[in-house]
C-alpha positions in Angstrom: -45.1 166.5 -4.0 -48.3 167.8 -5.2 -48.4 170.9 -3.6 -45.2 171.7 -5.1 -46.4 171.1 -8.4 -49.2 173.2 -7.9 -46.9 176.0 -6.6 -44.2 175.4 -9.6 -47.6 175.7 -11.8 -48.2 178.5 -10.4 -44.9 180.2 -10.9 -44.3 179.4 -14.2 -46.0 181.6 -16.2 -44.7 184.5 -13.7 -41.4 183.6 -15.4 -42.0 183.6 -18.4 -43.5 187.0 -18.1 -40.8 188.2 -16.2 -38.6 186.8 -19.4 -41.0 187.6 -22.1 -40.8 191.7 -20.6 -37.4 191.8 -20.2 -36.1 191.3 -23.5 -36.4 193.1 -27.2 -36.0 191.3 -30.9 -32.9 192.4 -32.8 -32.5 192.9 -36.4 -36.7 193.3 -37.7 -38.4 195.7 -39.5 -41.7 197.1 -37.8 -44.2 195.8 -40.9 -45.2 192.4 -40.7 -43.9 189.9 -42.8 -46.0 188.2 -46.0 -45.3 184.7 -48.2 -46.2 184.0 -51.4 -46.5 180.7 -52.6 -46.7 179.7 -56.0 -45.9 176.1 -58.2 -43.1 175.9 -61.0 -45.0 175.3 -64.2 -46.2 176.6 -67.5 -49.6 178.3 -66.6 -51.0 181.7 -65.7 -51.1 180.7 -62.0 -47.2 179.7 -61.8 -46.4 183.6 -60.9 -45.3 185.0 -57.9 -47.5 187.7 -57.7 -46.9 189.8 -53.9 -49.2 193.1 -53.5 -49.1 196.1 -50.7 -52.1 198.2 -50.0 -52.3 201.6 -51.8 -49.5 203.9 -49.9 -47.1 200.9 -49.6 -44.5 199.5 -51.4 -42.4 195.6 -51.2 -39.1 194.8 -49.8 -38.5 191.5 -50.6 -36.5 189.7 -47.9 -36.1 186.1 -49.6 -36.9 183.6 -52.4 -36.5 180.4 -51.7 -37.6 177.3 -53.9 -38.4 174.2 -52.3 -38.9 170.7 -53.4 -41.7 167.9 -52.0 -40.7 164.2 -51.2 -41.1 162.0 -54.2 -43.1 159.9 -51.9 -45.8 162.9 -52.5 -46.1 161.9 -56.4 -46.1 165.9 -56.9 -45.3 166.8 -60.3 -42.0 168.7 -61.0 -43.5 171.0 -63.2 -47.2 171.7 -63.2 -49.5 171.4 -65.9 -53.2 172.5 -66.2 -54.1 168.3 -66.2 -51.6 167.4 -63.9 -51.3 169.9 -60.7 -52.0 170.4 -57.0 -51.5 173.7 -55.9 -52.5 173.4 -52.2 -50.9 169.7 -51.2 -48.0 170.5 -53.8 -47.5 174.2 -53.7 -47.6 175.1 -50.0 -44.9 174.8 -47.6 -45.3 172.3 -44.6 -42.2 172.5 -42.9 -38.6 171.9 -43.0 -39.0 167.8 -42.5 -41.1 167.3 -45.4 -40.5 170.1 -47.8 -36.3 170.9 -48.5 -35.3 174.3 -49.5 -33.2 176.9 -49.8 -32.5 180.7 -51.0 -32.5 180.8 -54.9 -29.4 181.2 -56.4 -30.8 180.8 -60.6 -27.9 182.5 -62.4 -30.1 183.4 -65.5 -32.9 185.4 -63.4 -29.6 187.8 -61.3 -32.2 188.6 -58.8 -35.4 189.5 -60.9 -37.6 187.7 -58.1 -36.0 190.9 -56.1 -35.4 193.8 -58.5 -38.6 193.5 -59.9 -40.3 194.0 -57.4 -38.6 196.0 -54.4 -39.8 199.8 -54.1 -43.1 198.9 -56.2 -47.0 198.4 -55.2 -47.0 195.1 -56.6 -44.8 192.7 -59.2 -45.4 189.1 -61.4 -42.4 187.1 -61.7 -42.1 184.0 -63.1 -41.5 180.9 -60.5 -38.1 179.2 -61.5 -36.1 176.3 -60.0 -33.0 174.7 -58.9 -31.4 171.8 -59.0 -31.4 169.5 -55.7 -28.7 167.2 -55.4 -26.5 169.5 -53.4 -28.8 170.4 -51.1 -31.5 167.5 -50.4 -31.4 163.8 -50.4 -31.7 162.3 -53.7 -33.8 159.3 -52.2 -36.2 161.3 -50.7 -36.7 164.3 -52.5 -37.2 165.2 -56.9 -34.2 166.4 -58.6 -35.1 170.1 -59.3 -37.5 172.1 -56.9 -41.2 172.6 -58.0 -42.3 175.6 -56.1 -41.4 178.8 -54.8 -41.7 180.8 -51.8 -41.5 184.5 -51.5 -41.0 186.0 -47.8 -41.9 190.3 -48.5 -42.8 193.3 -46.4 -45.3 196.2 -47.3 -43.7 199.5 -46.1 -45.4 202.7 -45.9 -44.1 205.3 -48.0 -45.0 208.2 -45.5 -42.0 206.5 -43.6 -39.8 206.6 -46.8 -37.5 209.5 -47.7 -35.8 210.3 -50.9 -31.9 211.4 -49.8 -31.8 214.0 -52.6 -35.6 215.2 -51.9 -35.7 217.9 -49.1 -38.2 216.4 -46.1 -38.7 215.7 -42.6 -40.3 212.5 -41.4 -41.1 211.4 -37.6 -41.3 207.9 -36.5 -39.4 204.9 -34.3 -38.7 203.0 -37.6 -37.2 205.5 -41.3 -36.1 204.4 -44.3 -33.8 206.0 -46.4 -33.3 205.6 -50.3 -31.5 206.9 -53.2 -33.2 209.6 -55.5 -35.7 207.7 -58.3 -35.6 204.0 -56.0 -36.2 201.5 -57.4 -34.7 202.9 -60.6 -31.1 203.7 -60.5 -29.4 206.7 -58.7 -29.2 210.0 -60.7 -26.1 211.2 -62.6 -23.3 212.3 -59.9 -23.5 215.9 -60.5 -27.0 215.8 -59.3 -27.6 213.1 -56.6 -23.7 213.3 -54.7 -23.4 215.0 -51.5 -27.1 214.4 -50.6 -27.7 214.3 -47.4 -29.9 213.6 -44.1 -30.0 213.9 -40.3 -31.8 211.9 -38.3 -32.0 211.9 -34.1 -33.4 210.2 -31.3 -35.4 211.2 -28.3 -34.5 209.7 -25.3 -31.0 209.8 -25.7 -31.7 206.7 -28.1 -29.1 205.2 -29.9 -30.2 204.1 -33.9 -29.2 201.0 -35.8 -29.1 201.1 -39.4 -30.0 198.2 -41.7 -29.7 197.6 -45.2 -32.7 196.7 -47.1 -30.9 196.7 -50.9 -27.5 197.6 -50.9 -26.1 197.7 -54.7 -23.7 200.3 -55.5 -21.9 200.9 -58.7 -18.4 199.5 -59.5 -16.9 199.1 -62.3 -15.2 195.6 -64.0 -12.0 196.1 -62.1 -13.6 196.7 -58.6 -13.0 200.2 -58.8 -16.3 201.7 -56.6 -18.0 205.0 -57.3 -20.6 205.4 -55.1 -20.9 205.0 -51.2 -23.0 206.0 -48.3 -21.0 207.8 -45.6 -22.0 208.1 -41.8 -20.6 211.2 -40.0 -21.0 210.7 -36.0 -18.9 212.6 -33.5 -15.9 213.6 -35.8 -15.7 210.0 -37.5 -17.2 209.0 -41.3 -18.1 205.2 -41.8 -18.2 204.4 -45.1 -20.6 202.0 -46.7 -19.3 201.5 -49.8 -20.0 198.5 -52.7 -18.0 195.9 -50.8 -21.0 195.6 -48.2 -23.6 194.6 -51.2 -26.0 192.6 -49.4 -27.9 190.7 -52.0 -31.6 191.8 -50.3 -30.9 190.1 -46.6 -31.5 192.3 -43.7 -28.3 192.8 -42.6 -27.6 195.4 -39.5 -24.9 197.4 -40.3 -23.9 200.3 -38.2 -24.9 201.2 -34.2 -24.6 204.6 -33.4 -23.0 205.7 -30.2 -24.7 208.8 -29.7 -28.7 209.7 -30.4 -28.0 211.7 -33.8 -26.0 211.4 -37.0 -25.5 212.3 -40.3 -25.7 210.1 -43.9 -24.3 211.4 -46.7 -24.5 210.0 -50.6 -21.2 210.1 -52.5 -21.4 209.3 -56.1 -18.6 210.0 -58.5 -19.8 208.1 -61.9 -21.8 210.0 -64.7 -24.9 208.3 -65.4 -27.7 206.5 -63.6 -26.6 203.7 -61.8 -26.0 202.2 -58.2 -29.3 201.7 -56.0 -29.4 201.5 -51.8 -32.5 201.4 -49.2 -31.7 201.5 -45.9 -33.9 201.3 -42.4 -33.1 203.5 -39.3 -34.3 202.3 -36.0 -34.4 203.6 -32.5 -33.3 201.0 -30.1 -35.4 202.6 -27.2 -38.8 201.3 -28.7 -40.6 204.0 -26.9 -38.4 206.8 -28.4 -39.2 209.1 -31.7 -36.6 209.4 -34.9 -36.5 212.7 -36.6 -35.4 212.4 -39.9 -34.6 215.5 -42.7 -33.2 214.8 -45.8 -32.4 217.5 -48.6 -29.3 218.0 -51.2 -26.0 219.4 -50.2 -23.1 220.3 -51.5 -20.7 217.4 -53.1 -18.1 216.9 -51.3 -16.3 214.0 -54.4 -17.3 215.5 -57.8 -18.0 213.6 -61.1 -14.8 211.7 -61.8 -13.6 211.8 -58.6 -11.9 209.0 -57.0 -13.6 208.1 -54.1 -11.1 206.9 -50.8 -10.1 203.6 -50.2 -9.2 202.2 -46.9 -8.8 198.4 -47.7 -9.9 196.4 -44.4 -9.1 192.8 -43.9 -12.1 190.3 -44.5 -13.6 188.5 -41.8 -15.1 185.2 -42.9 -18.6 184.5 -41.3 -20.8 181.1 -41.7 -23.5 181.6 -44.1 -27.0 181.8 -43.3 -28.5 178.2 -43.2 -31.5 179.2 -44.9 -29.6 180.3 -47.7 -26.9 178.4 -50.4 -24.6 181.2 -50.7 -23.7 183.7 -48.5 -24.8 186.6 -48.5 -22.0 188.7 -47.2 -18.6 188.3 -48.5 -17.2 190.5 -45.6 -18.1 192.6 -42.3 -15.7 195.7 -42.0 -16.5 199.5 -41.7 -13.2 201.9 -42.8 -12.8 205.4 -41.2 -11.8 208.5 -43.4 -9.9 211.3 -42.3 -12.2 214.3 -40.5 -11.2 217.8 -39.6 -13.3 219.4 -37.0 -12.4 223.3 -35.1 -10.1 222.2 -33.2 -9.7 218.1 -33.4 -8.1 216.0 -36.8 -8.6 212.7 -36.7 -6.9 210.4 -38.8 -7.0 206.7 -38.7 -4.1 205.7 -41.4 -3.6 201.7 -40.7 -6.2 199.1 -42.4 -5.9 197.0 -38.6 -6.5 200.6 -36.9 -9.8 200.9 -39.2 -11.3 197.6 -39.0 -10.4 197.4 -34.8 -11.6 201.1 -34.1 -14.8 200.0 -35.9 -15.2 196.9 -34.2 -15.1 198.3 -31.0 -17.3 201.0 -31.6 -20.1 198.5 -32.6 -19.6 196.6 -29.9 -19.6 199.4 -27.3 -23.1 200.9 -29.3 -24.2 197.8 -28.5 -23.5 196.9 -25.1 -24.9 200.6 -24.4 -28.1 199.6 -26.6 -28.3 196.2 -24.8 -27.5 197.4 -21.3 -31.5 198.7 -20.2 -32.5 195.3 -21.6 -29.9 193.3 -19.5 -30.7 194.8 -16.2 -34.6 194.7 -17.0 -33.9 191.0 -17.4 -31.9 190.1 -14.3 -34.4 192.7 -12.7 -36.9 190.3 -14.2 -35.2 186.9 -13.0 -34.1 188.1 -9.2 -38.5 188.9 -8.8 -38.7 185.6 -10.1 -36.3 184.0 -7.6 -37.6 185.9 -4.5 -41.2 184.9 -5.7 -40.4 181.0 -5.5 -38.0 181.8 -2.0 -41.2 183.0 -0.1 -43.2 180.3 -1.6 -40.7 177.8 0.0 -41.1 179.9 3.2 -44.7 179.2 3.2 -44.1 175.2 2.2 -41.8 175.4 5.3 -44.3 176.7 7.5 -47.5 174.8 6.6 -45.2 171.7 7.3 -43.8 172.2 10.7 -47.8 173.1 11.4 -48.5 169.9 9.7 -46.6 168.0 11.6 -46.8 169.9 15.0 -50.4 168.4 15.1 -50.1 165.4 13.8 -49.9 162.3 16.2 -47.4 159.3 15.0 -47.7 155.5 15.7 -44.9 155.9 17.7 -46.1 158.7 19.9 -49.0 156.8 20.2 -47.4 153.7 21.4 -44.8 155.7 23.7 -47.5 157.0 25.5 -48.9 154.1 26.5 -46.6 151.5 26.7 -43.0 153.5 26.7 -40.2 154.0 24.1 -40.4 150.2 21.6 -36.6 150.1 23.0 -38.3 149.6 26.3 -40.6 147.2 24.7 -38.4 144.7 23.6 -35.9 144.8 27.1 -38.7 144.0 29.1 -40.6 140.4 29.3 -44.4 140.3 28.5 -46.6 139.6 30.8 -47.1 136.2 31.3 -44.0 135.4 29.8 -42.1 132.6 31.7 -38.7 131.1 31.3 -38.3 127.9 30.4 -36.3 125.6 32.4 -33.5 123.3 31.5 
């Protein structure tokens, strides 16, 4: 038994490397990932404050508030007599502290909007109520601090859609002309454009980062991003708004494709952010941005392929969802010699569909075969180390001399033994 714990020790960690090579993160953005902590309360130091270096600017992932056990004796609101930043203020984990994304209605998203696309921001810290959410025996009625989970991303990987440019890297982003202000007017900002491509034969996932278009009070959208790959437009339109979450949205099929910005409303308004990713980590993005011509003009109504919604659980971490549907709707394209036209909603959201799945399954094949590449080593590994168990035991036992042997070769088999009468041994009579 113990040398097969010593071999399984062994093996173990070759495993886990074998595991640990063979497979990739999905959805992430290559910067790594910063909290700010900060109490609810009336004083200078009740701020959420977040700060990039110099050539950086935030995307803000989440805000979540959080409330401690009343158990703690942590003041709801902190005062400059009665406050505890570090044992009150400061997340633990999710057993003590309960919390969730913040949903204040009076703030609409300041702890974001104020703060994406800039250096650095100050927002107040602001509650919510927690009856819904966390057990009233345990936990204070309204959460007393906040948390804010942000990124600092370098501007040199940034590129303005309307600003000509061309920017090399695995991970882009892409982001309306004057982000984090508004979009231009239409006649200046639609039909701006960029390529990107992949080496490698790479295919490229897009996320979005900040996804808030313009619409009007009846629903009526104005602006939308369009992607143009092999003869067919996806449009990413005001119905995908994504309330800050990372949220992947499109998988190319090929290595290279094309994003266009069509906005049809006068005025500034509507703002997106998106990231572009190779899914080969070793491969390079080329990305060239510049203004085009429109194709939709001021007052133009944009088209409208309505696609059935697809209800999806909401993020645990978060109280609402952040995603009211998941479709992608195909326009019309004329090429040379090809016209493609996709007329039904069910043709639309199933052509889509399976498009991301098969971008996907092409994206996730090289990881699945470096993975049962990884686990097959593993198995042949522990195969000839039972070969060699095997073997050092029949030699074990080949030399080794049993009480029985020993007795068989001196006295005969024990079945002998007990047929025959020991010496000595005589019968009694009757």
């Amino acid at each position: 038994m113990g040398f097969f714990h010593v071999i399984w020790t062994l093996f173990l960690p070759f495993l886990f490397i074998c595991v640990l090579f063979s497979t990739k993160s999905g959805t992430a953005i290559e910067p790594l990932e910063q909290v700010f902590e900060a109490c609810y309360g009336v004083t200078a130091d009740d701020f959420l404050e977040p700060v990039c270096n110099i050539s950086e600017v935030l995307y803000i992932r989440d805000v979540f508030t959080y409330a401690k056990p009343h158990s703690y004796g942590c003041p709801q609101e902190s005062t400059p007599t009665n406050r505890n930043d570090s044992f009150c203020c400061r997340y633990n984990n999710d057993t003590t502290d309960c919390g969730w994304r913040y949903y204040g209605e009076s703030y609409k998203g300041v702890h974001y909007t104020n703060c994406v696309g800039r250096l650095k921001c100050t927002i107040q810290v602001a509650w919510n109520r927690t009856e819904l959410n966390c057990d009233p025996h345990i936990y204070m009625s309204k959460s007393n601090y906040m948390r804010q989970f942000y990124h600092c991303i370098k501007t040199s990987l940034i590129s303005d859609i309307c600003t000509s440019s061309t920017k090399t890297g695995n991970e882009l982003y892409v982001w309306n002309d004057g982000y984090p202000d508004t979009s231009g007017d239409c006649a200046t900002s639609s039909g701006c454009a960029c390529s990107v491509s992949a080496t490698k034969g790479s295919t490229i996932q897009v996320d979005l980062l900040d996804l808030r278009l313009y619409e009007d009070g009846v629903g009526t959208c104005y602006q939308r991003l369009v992607i143009s790959e092999g003869g067919v437009e996806t449009s990413i339109a005001c119905d995908k708004k994504n309330q800050f979450a990372l949220t992947p949205i499109y998988t190319s099929q090929s290595d290279s494709f094309d994003i266009r910005f069509d906005n049809t409303h006068s005025g500034q308004s509507g703002n997106f952010w998106i990231a572009l990713r190779a899914i080969d980590s070793t491969a390079t993005l080329t990305l060239t941005c510049g203004n085009s011509s429109a194709v939709y003009s001021c007052g133009e109504s944009l088209p409208t392929t309505p696609a059935p919604t697809i209800v999806t659980s909401p993020s645990n971490s978060s109280s609402t969802p952040t995603n009211s549907s998941s479709s992608s709707s195909n326009s019309s394209t004329t090429s040379s010699s090809t016209l493609i036209v996709l007329t039904t909603d069910l043709t639309s959201s199933v052509t889509a569909s399976l498009s991301a799945a098969a971008s996907q399954s092409k994206a996730d094949e090289s990881d699945k075969t470096a993975l049962i590449a990884g686990i097959a080593g593993g198995a042949l590994f522990l195969a000839l180390l039972s070969l060699l168990a095997g073997f050092l035991r029949y030699r074990f036992r080949k030399n080794k001399v049993s009480a029985e042997d020993e007795y068989t070769s001196h006295f005969g088999t024990l079945s002998d033994a007990n047929n025959v009468a020991p010496i000595g041994y005589r019968q009694l009579t009757e």
